[in-house]
C-alpha positions, -999 to 999 in steps of 0.1 A, spaced: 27 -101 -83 29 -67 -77 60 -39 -89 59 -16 -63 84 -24 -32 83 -19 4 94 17 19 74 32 -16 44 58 -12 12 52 -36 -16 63 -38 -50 52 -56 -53 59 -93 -92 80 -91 -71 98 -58 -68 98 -22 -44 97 6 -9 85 5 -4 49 12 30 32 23 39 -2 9 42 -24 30 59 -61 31 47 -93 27 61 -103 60 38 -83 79 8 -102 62 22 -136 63 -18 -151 65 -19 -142 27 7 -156 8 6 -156 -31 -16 -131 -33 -20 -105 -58 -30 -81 -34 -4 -51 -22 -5 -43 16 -8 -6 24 -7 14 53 -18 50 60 -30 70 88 -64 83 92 -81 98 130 -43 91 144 -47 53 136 -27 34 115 -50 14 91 -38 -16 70 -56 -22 36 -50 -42 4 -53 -32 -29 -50 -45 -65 -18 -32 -81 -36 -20 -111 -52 2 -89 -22 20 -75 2 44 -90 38 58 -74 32 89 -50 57 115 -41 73 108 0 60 125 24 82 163 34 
């Protein structure tokens, strides 16, 4: 599975926004999965997307 833990920021290795972790309760419907669940905001709408942990590296909070 994947080493980053709910409550952390990430953010795509090649760049982009700043994505909270979030936890695998939230996306029960995939269970065992290798995917991590991220949130972030874009247009003032919270959008929920999944990403391969090799993808992702640790981001700094937000101020």
């Amino acid at each position: 599975m994947s080493t980053f833990e709910p409550g952390q920021y990430v953010r795509l290795r090649s760049g982009g926004k700043r994505m909270l972790v979030k936890s695998a309760l939230d996306t029960a419907q995939l269970p065992n999965t290798a995917l991590v669940p991220c949130e972030h905001e874009e247009k003032k709408r919270t959008i929920l997307g999944f990403y391969i942990a090799a993808n992702l590296k640790l981001a700094d909070a937000p101020p």
